[in-house]
Every structure is written in C-alpha cells, then in structure tokens.
C-alpha positions as CSV (number, residue, x, y, z in Angstrom):
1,X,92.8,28.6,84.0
2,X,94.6,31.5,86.0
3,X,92.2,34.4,86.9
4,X,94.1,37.4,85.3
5,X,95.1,40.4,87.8
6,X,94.1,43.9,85.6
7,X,93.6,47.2,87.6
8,X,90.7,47.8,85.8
9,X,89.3,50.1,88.4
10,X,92.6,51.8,88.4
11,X,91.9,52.7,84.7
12,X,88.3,54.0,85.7
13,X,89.3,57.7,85.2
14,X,91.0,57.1,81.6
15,X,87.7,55.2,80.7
16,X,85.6,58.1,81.8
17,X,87.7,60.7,79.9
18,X,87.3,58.0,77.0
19,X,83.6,58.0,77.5
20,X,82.8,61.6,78.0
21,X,85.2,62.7,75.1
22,X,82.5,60.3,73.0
23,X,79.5,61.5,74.5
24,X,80.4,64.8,73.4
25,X,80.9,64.4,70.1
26,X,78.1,62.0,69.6
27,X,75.8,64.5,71.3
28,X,76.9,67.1,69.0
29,X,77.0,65.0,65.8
30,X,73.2,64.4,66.6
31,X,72.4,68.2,67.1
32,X,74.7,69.7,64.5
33,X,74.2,67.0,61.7
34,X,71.4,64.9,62.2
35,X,70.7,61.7,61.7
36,X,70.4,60.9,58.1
37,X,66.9,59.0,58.4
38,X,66.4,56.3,55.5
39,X,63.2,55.9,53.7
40,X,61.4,54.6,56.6
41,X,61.3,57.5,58.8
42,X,61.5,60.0,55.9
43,X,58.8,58.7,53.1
44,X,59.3,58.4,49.7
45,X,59.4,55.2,46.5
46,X,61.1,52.2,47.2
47,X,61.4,50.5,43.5
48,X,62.1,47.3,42.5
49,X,63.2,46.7,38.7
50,X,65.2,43.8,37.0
51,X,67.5,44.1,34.0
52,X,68.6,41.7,31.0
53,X,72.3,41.7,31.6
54,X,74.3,42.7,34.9
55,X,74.1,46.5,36.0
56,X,76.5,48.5,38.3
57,X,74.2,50.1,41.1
58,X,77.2,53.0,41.2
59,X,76.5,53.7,37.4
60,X,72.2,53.4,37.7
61,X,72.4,55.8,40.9
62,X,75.0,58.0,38.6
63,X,72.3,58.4,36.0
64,X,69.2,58.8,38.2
65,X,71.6,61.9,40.0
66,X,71.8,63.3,36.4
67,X,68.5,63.4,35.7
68,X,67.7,65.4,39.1
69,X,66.7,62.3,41.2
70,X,69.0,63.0,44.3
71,X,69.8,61.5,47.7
72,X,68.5,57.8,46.4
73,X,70.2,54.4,47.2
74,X,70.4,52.0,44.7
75,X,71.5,48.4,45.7
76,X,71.4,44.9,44.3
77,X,68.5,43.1,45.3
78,X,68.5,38.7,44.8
79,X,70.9,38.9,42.1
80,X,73.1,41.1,39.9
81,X,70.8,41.8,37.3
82,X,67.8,43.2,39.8
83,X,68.1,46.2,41.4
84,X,66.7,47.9,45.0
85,X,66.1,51.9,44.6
86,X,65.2,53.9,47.7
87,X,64.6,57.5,46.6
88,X,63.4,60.2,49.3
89,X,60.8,62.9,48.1
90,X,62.2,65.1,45.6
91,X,61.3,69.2,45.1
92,X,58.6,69.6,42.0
93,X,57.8,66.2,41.5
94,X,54.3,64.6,42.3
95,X,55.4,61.7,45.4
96,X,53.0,59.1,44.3
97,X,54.3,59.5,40.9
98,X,57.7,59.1,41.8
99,X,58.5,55.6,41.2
100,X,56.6,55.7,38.0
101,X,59.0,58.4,36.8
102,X,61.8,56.8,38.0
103,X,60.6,53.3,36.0
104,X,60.5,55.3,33.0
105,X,63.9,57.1,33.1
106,X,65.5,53.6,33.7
107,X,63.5,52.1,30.4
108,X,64.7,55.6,28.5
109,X,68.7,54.9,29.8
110,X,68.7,51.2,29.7
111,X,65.7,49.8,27.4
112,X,63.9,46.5,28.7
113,X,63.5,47.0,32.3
114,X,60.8,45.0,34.5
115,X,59.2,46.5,36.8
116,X,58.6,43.9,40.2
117,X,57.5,46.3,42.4
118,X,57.0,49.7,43.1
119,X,55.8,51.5,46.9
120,X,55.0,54.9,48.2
121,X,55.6,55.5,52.0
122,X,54.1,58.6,52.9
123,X,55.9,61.4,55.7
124,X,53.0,60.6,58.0
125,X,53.9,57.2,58.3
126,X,57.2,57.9,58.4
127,X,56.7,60.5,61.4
128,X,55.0,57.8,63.1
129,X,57.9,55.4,62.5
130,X,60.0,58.0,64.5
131,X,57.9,58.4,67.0
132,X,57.6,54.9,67.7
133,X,61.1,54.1,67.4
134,X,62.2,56.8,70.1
135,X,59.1,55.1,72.3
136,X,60.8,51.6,71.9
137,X,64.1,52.9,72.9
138,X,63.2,54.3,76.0
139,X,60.5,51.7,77.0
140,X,63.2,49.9,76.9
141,X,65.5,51.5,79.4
142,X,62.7,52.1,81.2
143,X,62.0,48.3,81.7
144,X,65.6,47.2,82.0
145,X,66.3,49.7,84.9
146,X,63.2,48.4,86.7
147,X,63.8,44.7,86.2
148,X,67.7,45.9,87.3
149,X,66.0,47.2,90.4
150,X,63.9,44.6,91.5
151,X,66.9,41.8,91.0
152,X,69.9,43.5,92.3
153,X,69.7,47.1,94.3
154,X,69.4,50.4,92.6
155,X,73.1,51.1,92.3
156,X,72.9,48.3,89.7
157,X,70.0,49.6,88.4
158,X,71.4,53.3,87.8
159,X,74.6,51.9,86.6
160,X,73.2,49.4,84.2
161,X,70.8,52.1,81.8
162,X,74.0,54.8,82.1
163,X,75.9,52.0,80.7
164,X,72.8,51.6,78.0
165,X,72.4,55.1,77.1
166,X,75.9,55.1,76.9
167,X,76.0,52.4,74.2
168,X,72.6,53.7,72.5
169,X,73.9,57.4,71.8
170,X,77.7,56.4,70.6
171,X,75.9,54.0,68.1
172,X,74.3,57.2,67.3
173,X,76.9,59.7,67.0
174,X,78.8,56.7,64.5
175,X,75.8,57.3,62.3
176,X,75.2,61.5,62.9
177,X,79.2,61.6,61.8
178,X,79.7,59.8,59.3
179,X,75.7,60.1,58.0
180,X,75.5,57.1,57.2
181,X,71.6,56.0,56.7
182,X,69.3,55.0,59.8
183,X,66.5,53.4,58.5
184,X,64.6,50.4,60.5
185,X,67.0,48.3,60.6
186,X,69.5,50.5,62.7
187,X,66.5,50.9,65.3
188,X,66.3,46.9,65.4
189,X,70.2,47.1,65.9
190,X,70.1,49.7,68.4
191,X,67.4,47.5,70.4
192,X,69.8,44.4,69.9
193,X,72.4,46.3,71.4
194,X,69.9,47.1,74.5
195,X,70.1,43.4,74.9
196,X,73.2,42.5,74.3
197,X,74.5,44.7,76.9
198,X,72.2,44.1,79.1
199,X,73.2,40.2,79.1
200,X,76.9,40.9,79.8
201,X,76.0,43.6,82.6
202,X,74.0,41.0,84.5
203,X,76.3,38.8,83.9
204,X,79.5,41.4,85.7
205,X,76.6,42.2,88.4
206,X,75.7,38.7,89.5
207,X,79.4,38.1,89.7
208,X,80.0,41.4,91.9
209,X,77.0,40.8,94.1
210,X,78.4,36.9,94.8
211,X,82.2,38.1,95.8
212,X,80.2,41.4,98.0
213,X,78.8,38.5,99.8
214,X,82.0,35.5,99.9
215,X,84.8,38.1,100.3
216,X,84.5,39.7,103.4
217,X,88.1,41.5,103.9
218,X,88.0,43.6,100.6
219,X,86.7,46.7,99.2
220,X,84.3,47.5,96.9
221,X,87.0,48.7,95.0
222,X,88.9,45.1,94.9
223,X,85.6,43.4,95.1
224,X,84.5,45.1,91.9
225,X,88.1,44.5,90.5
226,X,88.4,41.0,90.8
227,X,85.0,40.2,89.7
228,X,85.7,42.3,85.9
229,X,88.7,39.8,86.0
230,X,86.9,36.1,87.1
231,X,84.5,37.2,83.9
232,X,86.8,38.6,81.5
233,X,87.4,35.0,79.4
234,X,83.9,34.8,79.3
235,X,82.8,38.5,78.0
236,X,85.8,38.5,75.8
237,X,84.6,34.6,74.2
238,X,81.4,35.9,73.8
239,X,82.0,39.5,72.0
240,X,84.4,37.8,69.8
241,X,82.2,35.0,68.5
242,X,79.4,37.8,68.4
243,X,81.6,40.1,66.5
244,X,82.7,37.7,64.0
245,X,79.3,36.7,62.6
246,X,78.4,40.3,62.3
247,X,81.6,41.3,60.2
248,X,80.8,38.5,58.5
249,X,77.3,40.0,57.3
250,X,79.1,43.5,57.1
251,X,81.0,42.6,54.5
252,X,79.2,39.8,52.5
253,X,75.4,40.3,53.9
254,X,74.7,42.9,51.1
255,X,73.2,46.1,51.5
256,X,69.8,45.4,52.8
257,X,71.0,44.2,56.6
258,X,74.3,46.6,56.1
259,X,73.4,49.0,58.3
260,X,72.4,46.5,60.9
261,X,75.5,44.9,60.9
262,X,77.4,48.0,61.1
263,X,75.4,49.0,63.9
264,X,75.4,45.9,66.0
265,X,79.2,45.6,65.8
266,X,79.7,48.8,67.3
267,X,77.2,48.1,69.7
268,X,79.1,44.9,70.7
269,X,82.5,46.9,71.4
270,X,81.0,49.5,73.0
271,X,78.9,47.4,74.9
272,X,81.7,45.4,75.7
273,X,83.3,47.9,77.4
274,X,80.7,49.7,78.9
275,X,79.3,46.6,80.4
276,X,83.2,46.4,82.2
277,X,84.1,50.5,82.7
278,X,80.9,52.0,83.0
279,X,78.3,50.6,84.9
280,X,81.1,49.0,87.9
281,X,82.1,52.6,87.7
282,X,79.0,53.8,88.5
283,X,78.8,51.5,91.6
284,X,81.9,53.0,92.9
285,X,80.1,56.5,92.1
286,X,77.6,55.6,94.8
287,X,79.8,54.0,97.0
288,X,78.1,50.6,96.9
289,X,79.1,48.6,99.8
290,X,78.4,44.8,101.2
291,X,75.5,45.6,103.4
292,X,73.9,47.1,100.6
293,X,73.6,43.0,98.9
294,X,73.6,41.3,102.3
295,X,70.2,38.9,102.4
296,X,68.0,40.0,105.1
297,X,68.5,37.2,108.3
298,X,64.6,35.9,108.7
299,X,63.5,35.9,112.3
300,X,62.8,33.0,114.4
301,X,60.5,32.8,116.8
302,X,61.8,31.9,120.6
303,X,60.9,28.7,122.2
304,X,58.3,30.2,124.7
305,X,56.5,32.1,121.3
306,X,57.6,35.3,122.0
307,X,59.8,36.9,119.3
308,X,63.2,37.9,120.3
C-alpha cells in the first residue's frame, strides 16, 4: 500500500488556530458555566422504583418538576417498566428524606409503585469525589509525561501531556457548553481518553524517533511529515473501529453509560488529531533535531588497555 504524501506540517498553523480557538472557549465554558456535576460529585437520592405497566421517564420527571422536585434525571433502568431517579438536594426539604418523599409522590401520581432501592449521598462525599477525581487527572499527566521522558527525550515528553491537556479540557468545554451532566462516569471517560491518546502518540513518536535515526538527509520538518503519513492507515483503522463501538453505546447503551460514550467519542476525535497536529507540533516548537535521539556510541577500550 502507497504511503500517502499530506503536508501535514504545512497545516500546523491552521491546526493551532483550530486548537487555540477551542481552548478558549472551553476555558471559558468552564469558568463562566461550570460543569454541571451529576449526583456523584454533588450529593443527593438516587431512587430506584418499578411500575405495573410501561412509563415515559419524560412524563415521571414532568411530574416530579411540578411538584417542586427540580434538576432530577429520571431514566429507565433494566426494563421499561422500572425507572432510575437521580435528584440533587432540593431548598426546604430534609436530604435524607428525600427519596422517601419522592417514593410517595410517585405512589400519589401513579398508584402501586415498588420501591427497589433507595440511597443518600451526602455533599462531603461528593466533595471528596471531586477532589479525587481532579487528583486522578493530573496523576495521570503527571506519570505519562515522566514515563514520556524516560523512553523518548523531553521534547516528546512536553509535547505528549500538551497534546493530553489538550484533549482533557475540550472534552470539558463539550460538557461546560452544552451542560450536559459530569458525573463518574465522564471522569472514567476522561481517564480513557488519557489512554487512548497516549497509545496513538507513542505510537507517531516511536515512528518519528526510527526515521530521525534511518533518514539522514531530511529535516525535522519532513522527518516529522513523513512519519504522520507511514502511520496514518493505522491511526485512522484504529479511531474508526474505536469510534464505532462507542456510537454504538451512544445511541443504544441507555442512559446509564451515556455520558461515557459521549465523552469517549469526543475524546477519540480529538485525540486523534491531537495525537497528529499537536504534540509533532510541539517538537517542531523546540526544534527537535537527530542528535537529540541519536544512541550514545559505547566506548571500547584500546588494545594496550588504555582508553582512547
């Protein structure tokens, strides 16, 4: 198969425009909106009920709204006729009463109801939550750029967690703009996406590093140009096949892993192209060059003992 020949170096400035133009809004999603944090991070009832006959979860959160229970997600849960209802803290009413109220209002709208299960999470575990979510997050960058360092040089290592944080904070701006809800799940995505990007960046930089040291007559800038195109089939096969099983659960997972979906397949295009603009852009930044991935020649020792 015919390596293909696309300046994507040439492009570098349109991809950083691109980038930057995201940043920016992402950045100020997260500042001017916030992040609209699910029951996990925020506390509240998670209640599990079950019906006779087949309920709308539209029409149940309708009602619920109504009666003054706002801000709740309601879902179907295992079948049609059972119902998942995630309800934050709401003004005047006692927390660890909450789903107990909630139970009742349901039986009062809709008559026999069952009640499976019925939580509290409280805002200090919550809290917590956050805390250790932002901890995992940036443990993680801090790992990957150390393990980047120790295998390649530290132009790889700099241009590999700017290509994460890239990645990590447009996931993030998606969520600030359109609010849609970040609950655990999205943090397991967004450490996914850590992954996953970090696999196709090692994958472009063991690639670059090999053609720094078998072509000798080119510049970094073709050097790092041909190596975005010898790995192109592959990065493209494997996004793809990625991206299909994830639109797949998007769209026929179900609430419960929506917002995981959601926020892996963003992660895979963005990763995608970050892996491909971003980090070899950053290499180019800090004018990477081959004696910067040469292996060190060992000494010999001369035939008399003496070293040369």
């Amino acid at each position: 198969m015919k390596t293909p020949n696309i300046d994507f170096m040439g492009k570098r400035g349109i991809a950083a425009v691109l980038s930057a133009v995201l940043l920016v809004i992402s950045v100020g999603a997260l500042f001017v909106n916030g992040l609209n944090w699910g029951l996990d991070f925020t506390g509240g009832s998670l209640i599990d009920v079950a019906f006779e006959e087949e309920v709308d979860p539209e029409a149940v959160r309708q009602a619920l709204v109504e009666r003054g229970y706002e801000n709740g997600t309601v879902q179907y849960f295992g079948t049609n006729r059972e119902l998942l209802i995630r309800m934050p803290p709401q003004m005047g009413v006692d927390q660890s009463a909450l789903g107990d109220e909630i139970f009742q209002t349901l039986r009062d709208l809709y008559g026999s109801v069952e009640l499976r299960q019925s939580n509290y999470v409280g805002p200090a575990v919550g809290e917590e939550l956050t805390e250790d979510g932002g901890l995992a997050l940036l443990t993680a960058l801090i790992v990957v750029m150390l393990y980047i360092l120790f295998r390649f040089t530290k132009q790889f290592s700099v241009g590999a967690v700017s290509a994460l944080a890239h990645d990590v904070f447009i996931v993030l701006g998606f969520f600030a703009v359109f609010q849609w809800t970040a609950d655990l799940t999205v943090l397991a995505a967004l450490l996914a996406v850590i992954g996953y990007s970090l696999n196709d960046t090692i994958v472009v930089s063991d690639r670059i590093r090999e053609n720094f040291r078998k072509i000798r007559k080119a510049t970094p800038f073709e050097v790092i140009n041909e190596s975005l195109n010898q790995t192109l089939g592959r990065t493209l096969v494997t996004s793809m096949t990625t991206l299909f099983v994830l639109l797949a659960l998007l769209f026929a997972g179900g609430e419960v892993i929506r917002g995981f979906a959601l926020a892996l397949s963003i992660g895979v295009v963005v990763g995608t192209y970050s892996s491909m603009y971003v980090a070899a852009s950053v290499l180019l930044a800090m004018n990477i060059t081959r004696e910067d991935l040469l292996v060190p020649e060992k000494e010999e020792d001369s035939p008399d003992g003496s070293y040369p």
